[in-house]
C-alpha positions as CSV (number, residue, x, y, z in Angstrom):
1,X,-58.1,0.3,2.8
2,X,-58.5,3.8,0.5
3,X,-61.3,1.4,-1.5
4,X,-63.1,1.2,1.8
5,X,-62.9,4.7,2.5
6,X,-64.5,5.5,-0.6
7,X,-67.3,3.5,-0.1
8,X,-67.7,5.0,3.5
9,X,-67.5,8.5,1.9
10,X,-70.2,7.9,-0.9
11,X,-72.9,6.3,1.8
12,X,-71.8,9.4,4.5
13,X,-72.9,11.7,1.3
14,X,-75.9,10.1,0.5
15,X,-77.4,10.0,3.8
16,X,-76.2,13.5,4.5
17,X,-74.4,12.6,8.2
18,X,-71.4,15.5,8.0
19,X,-69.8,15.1,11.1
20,X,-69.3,11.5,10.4
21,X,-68.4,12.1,7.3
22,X,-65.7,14.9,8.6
23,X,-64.5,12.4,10.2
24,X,-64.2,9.6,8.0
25,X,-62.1,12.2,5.6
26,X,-59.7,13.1,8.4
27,X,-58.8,9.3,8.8
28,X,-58.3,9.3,5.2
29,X,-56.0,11.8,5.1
30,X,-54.1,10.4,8.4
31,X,-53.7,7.4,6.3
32,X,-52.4,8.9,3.4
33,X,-50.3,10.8,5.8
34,X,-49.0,7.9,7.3
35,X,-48.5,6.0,3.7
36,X,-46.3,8.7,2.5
37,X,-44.1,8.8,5.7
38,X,-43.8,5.6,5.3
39,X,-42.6,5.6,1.9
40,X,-39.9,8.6,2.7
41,X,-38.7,6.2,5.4
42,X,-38.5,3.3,3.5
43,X,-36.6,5.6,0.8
44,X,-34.5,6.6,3.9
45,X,-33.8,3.4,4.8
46,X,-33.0,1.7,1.4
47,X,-30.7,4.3,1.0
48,X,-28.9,4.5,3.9
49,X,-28.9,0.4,3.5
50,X,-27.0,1.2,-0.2
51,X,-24.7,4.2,1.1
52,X,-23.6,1.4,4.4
53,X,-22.9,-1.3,1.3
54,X,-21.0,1.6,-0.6
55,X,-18.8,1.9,2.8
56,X,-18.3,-2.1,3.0
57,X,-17.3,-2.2,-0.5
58,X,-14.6,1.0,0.0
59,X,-13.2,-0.7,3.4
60,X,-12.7,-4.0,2.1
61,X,-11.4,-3.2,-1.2
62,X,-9.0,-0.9,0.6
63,X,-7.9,-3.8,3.3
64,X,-7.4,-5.6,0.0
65,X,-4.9,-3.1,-1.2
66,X,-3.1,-3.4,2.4
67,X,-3.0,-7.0,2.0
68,X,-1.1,-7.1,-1.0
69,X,0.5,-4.1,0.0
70,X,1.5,-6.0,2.8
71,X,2.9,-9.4,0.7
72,X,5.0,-6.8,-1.4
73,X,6.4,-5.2,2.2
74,X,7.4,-9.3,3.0
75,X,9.3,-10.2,-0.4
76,X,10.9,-6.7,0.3
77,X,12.0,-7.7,3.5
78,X,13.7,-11.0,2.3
79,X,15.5,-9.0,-0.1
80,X,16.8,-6.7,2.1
81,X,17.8,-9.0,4.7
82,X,19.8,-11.1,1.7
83,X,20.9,-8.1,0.7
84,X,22.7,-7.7,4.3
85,X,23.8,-11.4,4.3
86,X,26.0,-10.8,1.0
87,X,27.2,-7.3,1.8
88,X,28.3,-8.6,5.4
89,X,29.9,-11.4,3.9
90,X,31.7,-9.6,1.1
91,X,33.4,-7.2,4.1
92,X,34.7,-10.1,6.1
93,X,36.1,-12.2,3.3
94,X,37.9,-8.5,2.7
95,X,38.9,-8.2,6.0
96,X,40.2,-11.5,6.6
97,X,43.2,-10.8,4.0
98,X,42.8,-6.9,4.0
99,X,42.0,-7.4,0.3
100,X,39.2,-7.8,-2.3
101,X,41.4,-10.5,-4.4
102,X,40.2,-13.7,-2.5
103,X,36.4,-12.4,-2.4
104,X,34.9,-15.1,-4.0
105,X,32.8,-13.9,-7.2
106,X,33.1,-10.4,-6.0
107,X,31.8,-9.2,-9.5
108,X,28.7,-11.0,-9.1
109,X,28.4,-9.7,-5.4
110,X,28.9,-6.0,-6.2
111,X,26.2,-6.5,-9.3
112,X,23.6,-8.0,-6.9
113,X,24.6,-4.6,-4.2
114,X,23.2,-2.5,-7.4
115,X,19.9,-3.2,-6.9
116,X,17.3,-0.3,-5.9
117,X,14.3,-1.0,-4.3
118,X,10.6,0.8,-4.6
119,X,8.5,1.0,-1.8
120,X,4.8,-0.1,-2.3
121,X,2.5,2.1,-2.4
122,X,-0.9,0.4,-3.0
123,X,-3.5,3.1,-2.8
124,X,-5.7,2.7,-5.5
125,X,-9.0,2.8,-3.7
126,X,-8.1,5.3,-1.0
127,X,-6.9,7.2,-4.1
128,X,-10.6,6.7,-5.9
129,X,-12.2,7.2,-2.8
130,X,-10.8,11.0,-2.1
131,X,-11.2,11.8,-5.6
132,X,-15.1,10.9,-6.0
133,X,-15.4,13.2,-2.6
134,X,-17.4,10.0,-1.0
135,X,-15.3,10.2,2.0
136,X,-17.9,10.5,3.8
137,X,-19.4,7.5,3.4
138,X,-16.8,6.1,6.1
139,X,-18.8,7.4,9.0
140,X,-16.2,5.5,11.9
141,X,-14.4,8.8,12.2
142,X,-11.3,7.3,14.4
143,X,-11.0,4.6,11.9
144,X,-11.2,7.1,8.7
145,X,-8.5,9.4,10.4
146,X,-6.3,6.0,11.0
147,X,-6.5,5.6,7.2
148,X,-6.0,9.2,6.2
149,X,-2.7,8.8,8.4
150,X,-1.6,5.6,7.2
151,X,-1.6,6.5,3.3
152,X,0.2,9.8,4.1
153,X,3.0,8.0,5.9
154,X,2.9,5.8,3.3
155,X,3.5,8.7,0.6
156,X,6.4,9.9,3.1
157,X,8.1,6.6,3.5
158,X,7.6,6.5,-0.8
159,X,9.4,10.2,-1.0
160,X,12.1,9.0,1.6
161,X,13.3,5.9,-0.6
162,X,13.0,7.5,-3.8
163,X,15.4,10.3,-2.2
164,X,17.6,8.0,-0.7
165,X,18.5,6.0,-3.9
166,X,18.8,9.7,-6.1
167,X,20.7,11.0,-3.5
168,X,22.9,8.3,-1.3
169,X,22.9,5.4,-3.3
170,X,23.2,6.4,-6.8
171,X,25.9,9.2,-5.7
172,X,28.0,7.3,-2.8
173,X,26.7,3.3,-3.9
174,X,26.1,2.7,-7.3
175,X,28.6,4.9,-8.5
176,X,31.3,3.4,-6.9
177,X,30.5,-0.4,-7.0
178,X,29.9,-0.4,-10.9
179,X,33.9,1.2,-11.2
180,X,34.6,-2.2,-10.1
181,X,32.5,-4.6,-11.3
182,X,31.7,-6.4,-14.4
183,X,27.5,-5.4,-15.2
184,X,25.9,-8.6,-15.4
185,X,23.5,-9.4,-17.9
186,X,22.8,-13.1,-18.0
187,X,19.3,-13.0,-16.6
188,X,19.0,-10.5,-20.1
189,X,20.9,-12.4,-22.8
190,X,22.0,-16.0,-22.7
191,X,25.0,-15.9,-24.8
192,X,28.3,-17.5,-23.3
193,X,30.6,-15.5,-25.6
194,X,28.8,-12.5,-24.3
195,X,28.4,-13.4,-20.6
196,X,31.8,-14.2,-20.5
197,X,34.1,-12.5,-18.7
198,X,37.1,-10.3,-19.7
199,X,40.8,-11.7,-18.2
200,X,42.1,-8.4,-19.0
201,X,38.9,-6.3,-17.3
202,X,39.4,-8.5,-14.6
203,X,43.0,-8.3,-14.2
204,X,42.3,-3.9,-14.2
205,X,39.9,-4.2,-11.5
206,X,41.8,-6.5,-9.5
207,X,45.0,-4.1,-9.8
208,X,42.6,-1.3,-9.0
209,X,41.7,-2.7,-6.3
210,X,44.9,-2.9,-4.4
211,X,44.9,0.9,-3.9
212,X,44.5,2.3,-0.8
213,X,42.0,4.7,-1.9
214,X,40.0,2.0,-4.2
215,X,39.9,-0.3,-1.3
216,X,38.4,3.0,0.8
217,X,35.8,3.6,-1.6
218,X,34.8,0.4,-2.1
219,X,34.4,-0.8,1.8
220,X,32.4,2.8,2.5
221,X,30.3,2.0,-0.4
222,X,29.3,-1.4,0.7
223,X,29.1,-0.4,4.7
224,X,26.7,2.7,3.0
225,X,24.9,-0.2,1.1
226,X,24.4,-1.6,4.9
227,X,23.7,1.2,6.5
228,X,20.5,2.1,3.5
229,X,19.4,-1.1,3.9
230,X,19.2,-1.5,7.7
231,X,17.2,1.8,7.7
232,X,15.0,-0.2,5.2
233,X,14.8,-2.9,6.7
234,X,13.7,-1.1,10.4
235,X,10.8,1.1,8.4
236,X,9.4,-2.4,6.9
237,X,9.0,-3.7,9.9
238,X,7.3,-0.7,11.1
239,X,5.2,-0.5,8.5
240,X,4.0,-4.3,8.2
241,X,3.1,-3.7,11.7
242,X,0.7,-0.9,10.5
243,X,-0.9,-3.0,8.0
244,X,-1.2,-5.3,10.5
245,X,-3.2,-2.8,12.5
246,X,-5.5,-1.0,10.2
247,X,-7.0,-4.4,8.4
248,X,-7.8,-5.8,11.3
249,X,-9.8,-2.5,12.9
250,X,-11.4,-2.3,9.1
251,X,-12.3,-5.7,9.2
252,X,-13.8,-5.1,13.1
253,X,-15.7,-2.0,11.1
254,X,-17.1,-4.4,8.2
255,X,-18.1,-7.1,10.7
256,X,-20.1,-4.5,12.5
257,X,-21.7,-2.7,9.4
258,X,-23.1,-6.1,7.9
């Protein structure tokens, strides 16, 4: 087209016709005109196109994070509800004879009460994603302020279990149930002669346990151990729930960006 316009131009010139050639020029600079706002919104366009494929690729990595966030909330779950199964069952064998003698591998029971669980926080690219400053990027302003919310009752829920076992469990739990129980190491070290269990340890605990006071501080340890736990086991629920939730309105959001 510009080739053309040349050769209109150089035979205008030759045969000296100015207006025509006036306006022969002003087309040619329309078209360049139009050329070069085509080009800006091309460049518009193409980057707009890689900012909306920058936005995909930060919601769906982060629903990924969720999801496995989500599978580690599930196995939690299971071991909180055994975890209720055992220490329910360890307070009625007690009950049933008002003592902790015919409990049934109550050292092994206690051991298994010791654990402490960590809640998952999975926020690795929400975590890059505030750092780079490319928050913008996730222009669904409902659905960013859903996320914002979710990882900062994620990072309470974190600072709530982490002060529950420093302060509850390892104080009025832990401390109590490994008084009366033999640590077991097995899983660590397979050696019968060290695995195996002390008659005269055993025979201590036993008589320890006959106490009044023992047998107080032993059933409020495992009911606190139930009481943690249930708590736990309420805020799991909650919070699968709210995974639930925010992959599927980010997956609604991808489906609708592509």
């Amino acid at each position: 087209m510009l080739h053309l316009f040349k050769k209109i131009r150089q035979k205008l010139l030759v045969e000296k016709r100015l207006s025509n050639y006036i306006f022969y020029a002003i087309g040619e600079v329309f078209l360049v005109v139009i050329g070069i706002l085509l080009a800006i919104q091309f460049s518009n366009w193409n980057e707009k196109r890689n900012e909306v494929q920058k936005e995909i690729w930060y919601l769906d990595n982060i629903a990924n994070d969720m999801f496995y966030q989500k599978e580690t909330l599930l196995d939690l779950k299971n071991s909180f509800e055994k975890t209720l199964l055992l220490s329910q069952t360890i307070l009625k064998d007690y009950y049933k004879n008002n003592s902790f003698e015919n409990v049934d591998s109550l050292s092994f029971k206690l051991n298994q009460l010791m654990s402490t669980y960590k809640y998952p926080n999975i926020d690795n690219t929400y975590e890059e994603l505030i750092s780079s400053g490319k928050v913008s990027l996730i222009e669904n302003y409902d659905l960013l302020t859903d996320i914002i919310d979710f990882y900062l009752n994620t990072d309470e829920v974190d600072f709530m279990f982490s002060t529950n076992e420093e302060q509850v469990f390892y104080e009025e739990v832990y401390s109590v149930l490994i008084k009366y129980s033999e640590v077991d190491i097995s899983k660590f070290i397979e050696s019968n002669d060290i695995n195996k269990s002390d008659i005269e340890i055993q025979n201590y605990i036993l008589s320890e346990l006959k106490k009044p006071r023992v047998k107080l501080e032993l059933t409020n340890a495992i009911k606190n151990k139930i009481i943690i736990v249930s708590d736990y086991l309420i805020t799991v629920d909650e919070s699968i729930a709210d995974v639930d939730r925010m992959i599927s309105a980010i997956d609604t959001e991808i489906n609708t960006l592509q």
